[in-house]
C-alpha positions in Angstrom: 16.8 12.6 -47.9 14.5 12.4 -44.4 14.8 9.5 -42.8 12.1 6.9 -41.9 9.2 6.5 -39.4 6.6 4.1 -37.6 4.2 5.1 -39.5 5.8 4.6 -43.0 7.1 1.4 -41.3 4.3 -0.2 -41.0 2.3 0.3 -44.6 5.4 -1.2 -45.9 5.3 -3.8 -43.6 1.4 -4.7 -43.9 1.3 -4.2 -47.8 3.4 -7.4 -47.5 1.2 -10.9 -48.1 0.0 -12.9 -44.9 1.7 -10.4 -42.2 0.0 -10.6 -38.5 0.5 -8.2 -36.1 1.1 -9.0 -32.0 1.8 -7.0 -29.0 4.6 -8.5 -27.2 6.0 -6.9 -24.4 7.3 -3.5 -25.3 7.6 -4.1 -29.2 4.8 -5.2 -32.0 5.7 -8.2 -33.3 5.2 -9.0 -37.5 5.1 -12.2 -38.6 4.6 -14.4 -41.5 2.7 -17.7 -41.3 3.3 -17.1 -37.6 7.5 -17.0 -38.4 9.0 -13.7 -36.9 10.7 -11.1 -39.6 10.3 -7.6 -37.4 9.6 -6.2 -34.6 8.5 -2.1 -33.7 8.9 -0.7 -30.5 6.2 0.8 -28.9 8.4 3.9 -29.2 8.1 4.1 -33.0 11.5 4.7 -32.9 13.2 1.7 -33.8 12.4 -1.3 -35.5 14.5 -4.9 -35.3 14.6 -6.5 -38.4 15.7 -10.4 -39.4 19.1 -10.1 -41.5 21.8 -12.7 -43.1 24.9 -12.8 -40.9 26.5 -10.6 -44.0 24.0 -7.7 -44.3 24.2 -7.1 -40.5 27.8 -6.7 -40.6 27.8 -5.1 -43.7 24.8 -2.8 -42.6 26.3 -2.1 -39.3 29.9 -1.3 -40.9 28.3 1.2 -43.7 26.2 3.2 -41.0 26.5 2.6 -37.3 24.5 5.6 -36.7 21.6 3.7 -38.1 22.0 0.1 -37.3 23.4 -1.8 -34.6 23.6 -5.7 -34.4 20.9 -6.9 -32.0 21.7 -10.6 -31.8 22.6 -13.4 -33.8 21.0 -16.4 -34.1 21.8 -19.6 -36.3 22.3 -18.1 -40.1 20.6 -15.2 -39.2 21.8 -11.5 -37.8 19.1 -9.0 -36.3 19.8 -5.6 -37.0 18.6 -3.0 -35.0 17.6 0.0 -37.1 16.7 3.7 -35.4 14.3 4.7 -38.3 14.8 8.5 -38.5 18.5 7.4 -39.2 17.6 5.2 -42.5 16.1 6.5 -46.1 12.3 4.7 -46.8 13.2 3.3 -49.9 16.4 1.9 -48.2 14.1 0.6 -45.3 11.8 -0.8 -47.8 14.3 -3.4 -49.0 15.3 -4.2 -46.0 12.1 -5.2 -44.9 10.8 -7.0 -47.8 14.3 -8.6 -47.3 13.6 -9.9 -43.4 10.0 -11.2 -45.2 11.4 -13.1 -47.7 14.1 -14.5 -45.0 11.1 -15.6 -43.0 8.0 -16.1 -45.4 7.5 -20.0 -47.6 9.6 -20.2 -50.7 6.7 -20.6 -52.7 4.8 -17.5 -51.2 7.8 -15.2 -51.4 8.6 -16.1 -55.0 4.6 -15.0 -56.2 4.6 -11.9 -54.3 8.5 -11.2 -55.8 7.4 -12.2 -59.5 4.6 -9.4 -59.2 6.8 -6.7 -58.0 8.8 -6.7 -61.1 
């Protein structure tokens, strides 16, 4: 299975509700009611995404060819992830995952209902 790229990145990312899109310095930052979830590099290659404490070491332990911890703030783990490395549906979860992390409870239980 191929891995992952920007631009498969990013219809995942902006099929998501209420995500904004920002330049900052040499990544695009994606928010959610102005709450940080992920950011791309300007590369496309890599992509840092928000994380419990237990999926980045779990993530990191499983496939350190594909993720690497980024930094650790409070309850929460950012993962780096080099995108070629990591399956899309695999990605997908993640990234709904660092949404949900970031997104009101309300707005992330709607949007979760309707997926199935």
């Amino acid at each position: 299975m191929g891995g992952a790229d920007a631009e498969a990145f990013q219809r995942m990312v902006m099929d998501l509700p209420e995500v904004e899109e920002r330049e900052h310095a040499n990544w695009v930052s994606l928010k959610v009611r102005g709450k940080g979830f992920c950011y791309l590099a300007q590369d496309g290659q890599e992509v840092l995404l928000k994380a419990t404490r237990e999926e980045q070491e779990a993530l990191v332990a499983e496939n350190p060819a594909a993720y690497e911890v980024a930094y650790t703030s409070g309850r929460f783990g950012w993962v780096k992830v080099r995108l070629a490395e990591v399956p899309v549906d695999e990605l997908e979860e993640l990234v709904v995952e660092a949404w949900r992390l970031s997104a009101p409870k309300r707005l992330a239980v709607a949007y979760l209902a309707g997926r199935g």
